[in-house]
FIMAR-226352 format. One line per 8 residues: their letters; for each residue x, y, z of C-alpha. Coordinates in pm, 1 decimal. Layout:
BEGIN
A) X:Y:Z  ... $
# end
This chain:
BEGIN
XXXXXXXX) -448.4:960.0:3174.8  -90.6:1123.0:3286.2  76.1:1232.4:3015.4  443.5:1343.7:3024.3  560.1:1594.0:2686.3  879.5:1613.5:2549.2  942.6:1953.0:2382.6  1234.5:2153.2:2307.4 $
XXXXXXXX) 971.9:2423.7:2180.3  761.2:2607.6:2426.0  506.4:2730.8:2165.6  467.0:2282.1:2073.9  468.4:2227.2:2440.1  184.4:2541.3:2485.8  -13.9:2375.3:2180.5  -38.9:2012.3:2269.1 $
XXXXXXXX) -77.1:2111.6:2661.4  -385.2:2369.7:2580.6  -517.6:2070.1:2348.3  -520.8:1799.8:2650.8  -727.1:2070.0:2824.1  -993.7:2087.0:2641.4  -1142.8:1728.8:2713.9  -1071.5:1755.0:3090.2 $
XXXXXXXX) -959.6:1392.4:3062.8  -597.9:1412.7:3084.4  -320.0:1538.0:3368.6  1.4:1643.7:3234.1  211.8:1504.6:3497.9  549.9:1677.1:3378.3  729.1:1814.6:3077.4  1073.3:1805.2:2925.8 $
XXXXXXXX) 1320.2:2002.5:2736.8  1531.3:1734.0:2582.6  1599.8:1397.0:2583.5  1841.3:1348.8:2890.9  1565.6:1523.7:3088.3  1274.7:1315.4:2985.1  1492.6:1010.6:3047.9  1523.3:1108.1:3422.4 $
XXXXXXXX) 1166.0:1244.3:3420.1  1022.6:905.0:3321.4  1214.2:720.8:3578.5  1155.1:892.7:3857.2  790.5:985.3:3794.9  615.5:720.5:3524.5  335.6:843.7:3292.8  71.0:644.1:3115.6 $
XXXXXXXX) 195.5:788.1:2770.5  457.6:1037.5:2673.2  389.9:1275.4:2390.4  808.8:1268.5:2230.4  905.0:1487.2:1974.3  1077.1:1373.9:1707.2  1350.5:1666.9:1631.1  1539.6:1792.6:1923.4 $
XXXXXXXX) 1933.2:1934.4:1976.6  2174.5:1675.2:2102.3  1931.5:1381.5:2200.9  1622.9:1299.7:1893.3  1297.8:1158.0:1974.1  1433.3:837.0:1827.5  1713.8:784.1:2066.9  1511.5:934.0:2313.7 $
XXXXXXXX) 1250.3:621.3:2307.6  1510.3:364.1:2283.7  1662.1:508.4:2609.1  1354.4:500.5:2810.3  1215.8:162.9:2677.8  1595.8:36.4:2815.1  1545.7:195.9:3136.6  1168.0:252.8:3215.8 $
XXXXXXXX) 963.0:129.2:2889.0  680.2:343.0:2849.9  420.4:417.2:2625.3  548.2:674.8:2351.5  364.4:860.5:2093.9  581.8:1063.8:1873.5  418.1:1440.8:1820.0  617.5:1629.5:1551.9 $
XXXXXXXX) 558.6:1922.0:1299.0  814.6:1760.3:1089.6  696.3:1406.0:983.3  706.6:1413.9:603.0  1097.8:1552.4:596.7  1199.1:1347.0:877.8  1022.6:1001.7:783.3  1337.2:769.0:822.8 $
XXXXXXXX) 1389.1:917.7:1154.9  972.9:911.8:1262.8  996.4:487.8:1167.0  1330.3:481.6:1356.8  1147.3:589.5:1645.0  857.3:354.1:1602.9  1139.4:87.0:1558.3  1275.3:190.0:1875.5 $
XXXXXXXX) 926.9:139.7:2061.2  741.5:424.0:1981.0  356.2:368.6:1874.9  279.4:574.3:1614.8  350.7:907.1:1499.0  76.3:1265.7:1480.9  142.3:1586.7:1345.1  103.7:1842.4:1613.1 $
XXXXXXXX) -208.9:2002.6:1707.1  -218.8:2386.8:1641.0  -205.5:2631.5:1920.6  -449.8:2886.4:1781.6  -673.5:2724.8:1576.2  -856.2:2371.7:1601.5  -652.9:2201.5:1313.2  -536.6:1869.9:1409.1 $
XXXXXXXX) -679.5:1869.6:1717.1  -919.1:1645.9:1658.8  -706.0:1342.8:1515.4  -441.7:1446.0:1819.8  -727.4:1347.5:2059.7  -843.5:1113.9:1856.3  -497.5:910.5:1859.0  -420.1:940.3:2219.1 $
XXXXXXXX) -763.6:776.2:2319.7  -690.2:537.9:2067.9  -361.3:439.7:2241.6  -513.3:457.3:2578.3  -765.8:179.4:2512.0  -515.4:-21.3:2420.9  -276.1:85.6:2762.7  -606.4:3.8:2905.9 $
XXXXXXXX) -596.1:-364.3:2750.3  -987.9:-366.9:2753.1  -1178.1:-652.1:2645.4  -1229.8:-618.8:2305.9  -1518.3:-773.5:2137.6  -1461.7:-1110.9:1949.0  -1442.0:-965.8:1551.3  -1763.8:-1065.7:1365.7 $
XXXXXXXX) -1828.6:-1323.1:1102.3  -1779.7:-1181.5:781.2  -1835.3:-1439.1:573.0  -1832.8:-1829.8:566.7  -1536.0:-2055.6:424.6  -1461.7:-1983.4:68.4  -1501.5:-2298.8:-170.9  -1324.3:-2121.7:-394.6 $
XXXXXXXX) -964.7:-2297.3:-555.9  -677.4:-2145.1:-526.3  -592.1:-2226.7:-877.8  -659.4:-1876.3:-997.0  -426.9:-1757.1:-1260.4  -114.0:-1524.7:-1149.6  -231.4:-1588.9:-782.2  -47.0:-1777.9:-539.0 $
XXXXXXXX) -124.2:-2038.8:-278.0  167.0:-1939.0:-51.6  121.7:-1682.5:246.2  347.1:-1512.4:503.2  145.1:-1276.8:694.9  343.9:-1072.5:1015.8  139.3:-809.1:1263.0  331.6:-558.1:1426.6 $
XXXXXXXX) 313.4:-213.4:1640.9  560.6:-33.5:1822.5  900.1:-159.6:1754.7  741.3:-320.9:1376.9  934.9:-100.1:1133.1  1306.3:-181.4:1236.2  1221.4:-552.1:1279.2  1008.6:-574.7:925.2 $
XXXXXXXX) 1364.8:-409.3:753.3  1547.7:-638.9:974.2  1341.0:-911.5:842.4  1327.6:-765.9:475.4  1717.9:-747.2:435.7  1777.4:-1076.7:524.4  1500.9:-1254.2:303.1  1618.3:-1401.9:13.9 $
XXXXXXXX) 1312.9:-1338.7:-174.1  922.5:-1453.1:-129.7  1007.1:-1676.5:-393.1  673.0:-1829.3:-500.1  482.9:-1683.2:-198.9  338.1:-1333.7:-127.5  352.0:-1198.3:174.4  108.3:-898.8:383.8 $
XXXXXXXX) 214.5:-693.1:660.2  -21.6:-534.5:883.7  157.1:-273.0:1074.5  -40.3:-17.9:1326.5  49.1:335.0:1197.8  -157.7:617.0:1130.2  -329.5:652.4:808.3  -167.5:940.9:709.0 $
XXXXXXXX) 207.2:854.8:715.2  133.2:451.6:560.2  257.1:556.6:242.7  578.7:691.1:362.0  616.0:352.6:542.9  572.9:162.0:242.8  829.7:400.2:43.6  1049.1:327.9:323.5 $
XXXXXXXX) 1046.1:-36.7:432.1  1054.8:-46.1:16.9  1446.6:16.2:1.6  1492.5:-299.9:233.1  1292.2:-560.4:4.2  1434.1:-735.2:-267.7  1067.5:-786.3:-377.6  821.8:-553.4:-508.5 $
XXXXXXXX) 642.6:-366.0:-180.2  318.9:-140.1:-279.0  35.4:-89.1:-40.6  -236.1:-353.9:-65.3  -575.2:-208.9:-250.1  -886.3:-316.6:-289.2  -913.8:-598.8:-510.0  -546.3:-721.4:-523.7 $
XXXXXXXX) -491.8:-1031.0:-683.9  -228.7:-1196.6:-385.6  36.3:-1272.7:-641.1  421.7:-1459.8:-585.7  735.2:-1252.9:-506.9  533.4:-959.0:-404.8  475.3:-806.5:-51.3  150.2:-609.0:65.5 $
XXXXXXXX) 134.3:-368.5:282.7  -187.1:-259.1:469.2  -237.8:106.2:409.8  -582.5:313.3:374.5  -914.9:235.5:363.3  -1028.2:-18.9:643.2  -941.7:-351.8:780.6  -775.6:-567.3:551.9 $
XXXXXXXX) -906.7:-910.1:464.1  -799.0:-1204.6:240.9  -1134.9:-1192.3:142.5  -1047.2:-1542.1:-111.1  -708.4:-1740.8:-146.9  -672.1:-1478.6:-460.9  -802.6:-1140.7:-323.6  -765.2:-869.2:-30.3 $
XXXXXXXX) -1014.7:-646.6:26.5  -1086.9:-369.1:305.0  -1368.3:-374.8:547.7  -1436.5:-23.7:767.5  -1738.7:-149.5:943.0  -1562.6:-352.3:1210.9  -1602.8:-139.9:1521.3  -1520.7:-197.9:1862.9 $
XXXXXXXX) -1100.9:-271.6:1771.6  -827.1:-29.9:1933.7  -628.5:-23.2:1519.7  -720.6:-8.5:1206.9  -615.2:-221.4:1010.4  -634.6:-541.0:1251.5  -372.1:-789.5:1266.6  -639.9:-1012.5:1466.9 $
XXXXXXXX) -881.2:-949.1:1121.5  -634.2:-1018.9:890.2  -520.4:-1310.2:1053.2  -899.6:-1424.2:1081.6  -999.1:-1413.8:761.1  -643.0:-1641.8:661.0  -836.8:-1906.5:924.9  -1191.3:-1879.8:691.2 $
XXXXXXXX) -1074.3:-1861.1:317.9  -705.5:-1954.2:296.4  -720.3:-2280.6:126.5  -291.4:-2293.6:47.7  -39.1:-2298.6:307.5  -4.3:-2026.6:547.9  232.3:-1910.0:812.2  146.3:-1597.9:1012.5 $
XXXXXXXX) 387.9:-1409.5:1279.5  309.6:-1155.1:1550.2  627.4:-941.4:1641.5  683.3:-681.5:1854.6  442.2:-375.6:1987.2  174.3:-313.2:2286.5  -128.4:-471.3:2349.1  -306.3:-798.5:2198.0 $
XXXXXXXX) -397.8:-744.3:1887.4  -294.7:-1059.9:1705.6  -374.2:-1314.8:1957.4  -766.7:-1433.8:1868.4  -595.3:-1419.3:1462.6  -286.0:-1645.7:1567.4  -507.9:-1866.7:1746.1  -747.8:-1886.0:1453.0 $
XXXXXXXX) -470.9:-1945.3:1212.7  -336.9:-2258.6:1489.4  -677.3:-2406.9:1469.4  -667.6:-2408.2:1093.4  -343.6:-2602.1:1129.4  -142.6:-2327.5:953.2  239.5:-2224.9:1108.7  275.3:-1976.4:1353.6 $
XXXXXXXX) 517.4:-1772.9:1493.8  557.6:-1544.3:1772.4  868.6:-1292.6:1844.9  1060.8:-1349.1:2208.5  1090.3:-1094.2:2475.9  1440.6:-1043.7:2427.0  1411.3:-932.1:2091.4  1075.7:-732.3:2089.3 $
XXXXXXXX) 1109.2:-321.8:2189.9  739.4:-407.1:2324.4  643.2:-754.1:2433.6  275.2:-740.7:2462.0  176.9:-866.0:2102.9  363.9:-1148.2:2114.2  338.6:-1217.6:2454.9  -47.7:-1243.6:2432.3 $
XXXXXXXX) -40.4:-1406.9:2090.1  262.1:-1668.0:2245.6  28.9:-1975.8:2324.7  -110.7:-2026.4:2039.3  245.2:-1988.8:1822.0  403.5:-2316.6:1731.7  786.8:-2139.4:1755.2  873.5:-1834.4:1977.1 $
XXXXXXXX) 1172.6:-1675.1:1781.4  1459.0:-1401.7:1777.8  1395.5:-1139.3:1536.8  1736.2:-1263.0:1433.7  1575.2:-1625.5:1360.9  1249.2:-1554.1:1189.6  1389.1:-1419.9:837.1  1586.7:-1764.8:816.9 $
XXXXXXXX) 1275.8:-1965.2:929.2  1077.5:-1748.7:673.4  1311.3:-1817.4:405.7  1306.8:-2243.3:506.5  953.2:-2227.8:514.9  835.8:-2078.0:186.6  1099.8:-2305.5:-5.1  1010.5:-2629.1:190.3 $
XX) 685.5:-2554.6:346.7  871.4:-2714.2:691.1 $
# end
């Protein structure tokens, strides 16, 4: 894969460079100073993926991304030493189009090289857009009511990727409230950083936000988000649960999972949206949740930072909306159900 790093630190650049060496799978086809270079660099000589850092003089790794996915979009992966005292800036990024954010690798030592590697193939499969298989059966149809005390029998889901975290507290800040439903967000992000996410998209919600754990009961006015642990299922109309033994899927957790098991044991109404970020994951869930007659929704083109998700998931969505549209739909739909 060419690779392309952004840098303002030669020792970062020397680290994450000597890393990509050592699998003799990767070509770094140029590297970059600062954010006006990189801009230029990406235009005039596109990578598959460029490795952005997230802290940089004059231009950041945030505005950075936003200026190449105007001009050239391009697959970005923020790198950073700094993620846990720059986490508003790291899910600025991602809202601007960026992936997903790793720490960076060390140059004289193997720590974090591993889960560097690790995250780049990760992200390549899903440049790729390889044929993933179908996700297994885990279970049949519950039979199970939903009349389970404290739960609800209301559901928003929304999948995301790049792009998801300034259109979930776009879409957050302009809900009036759950109300009587719950809703789950399944947002790609690395493992280590969900908790800062949820801390974060937290200050936009007028509803309680906590990541989901095993064995929630799905209950009104509150909003789940999918952190550690596995896939995460609605396991019954009253439960979510994580399953880590679904191989074979670019992310973890799956919106296409999540989505799935709405289709099998959702017996209340449903809606489920797939906004913006790279790749299809979301698109065999959507269609799933279609075929089980629930509402779905699927962000435009004009409004995404990455159009892939949607695009992919886009026949099988009953409305394709502005980002600017779905909180208002959202907010008709769980008081109405229309």
């Amino acid at each position: 894969m060419k690779l392309g790093i952004v840098n303002d630190t030669d020792m970062a650049t020397r680290a994450i460079a000597t890393t990509l060496n050592t699998t003799g799978e990767h070509r770094v086809l140029w590297t970059a100073r600062n954010g006006p270079e990189a801009v230029k660099l990406c235009a005039d000589d596109p990578p598959d993926l460029i490795l952005m850092d997230l802290v940089m003089p004059g231009m950041n790794g945030a505005e950075t991304t936003r200026q190449i996915m105007r001009a050239s979009p391009t697959a970005v992966l923020i790198v950073t030493a700094s993620v846990a005292s720059n986490c508003a800036l790291a899910f600025e990024a991602m809202g601007a189009g960026a992936m997903d954010v790793i720490a960076t690798p060390s140059l004289n030592s193997n720590r974090g090289r591993a889960e560097f590697l690790q995250k780049i193939a990760q992200i390549s499969s899903i440049i790729a857009d390889h044929r993933r298989p179908e996700p297994p059966p885990r279970c049949q149809p519950e039979t199970l009511s939903c009349a389970v005390p404290g739960a609800t029998d209301t559901l928003v889901a929304i999948g995301c990727s790049a792009g998801g975290p300034a259109a979930l507290a776009k879409i957050l800040g302009e809900l009036k409230s759950v109300g009587p439903a719950a809703m789950v967000i399944i947002q790609h992000i690395d493992a280590r950083f969900v908790e800062d996410l949820a801390k974060w998209l937290a200050g936009f919600s007028k509803d309680p936000l906590t990541l989901a754990t095993e064995g929630d009961l799905i209950e009104p006015g509150h909003i789940y988000l999918a952190g550690k642990g596995g896939h995460l299922e609605a396991h019954s109309c009253s439960r979510l649960r994580y399953d880590s033994n679904l191989g074979g899927l670019a992310y973890q957790p799956s919106v296409d999972v999540f989505f799935a098991s709405i289709a099998r044991n959702w017996r209340g109404r449903a809606l489920g949206a797939v906004l913006t970020g790279m790749g299809r994951d979301g698109r065999d869930g959507l269609s799933a949740m279609q075929a089980a007659k629930f509402t779905t929704i699927a962000q435009d083109e004009a409004s995404s930072a990455l159009f892939g998700m949607p695009k992919a998931a886009a026949p099988y969505a009953s409305e394709i909306l502005s980002l600017t549209s779905i909180a208002p739909r959202l907010n008709r739909w769980i008081q109405t159900g229309k």
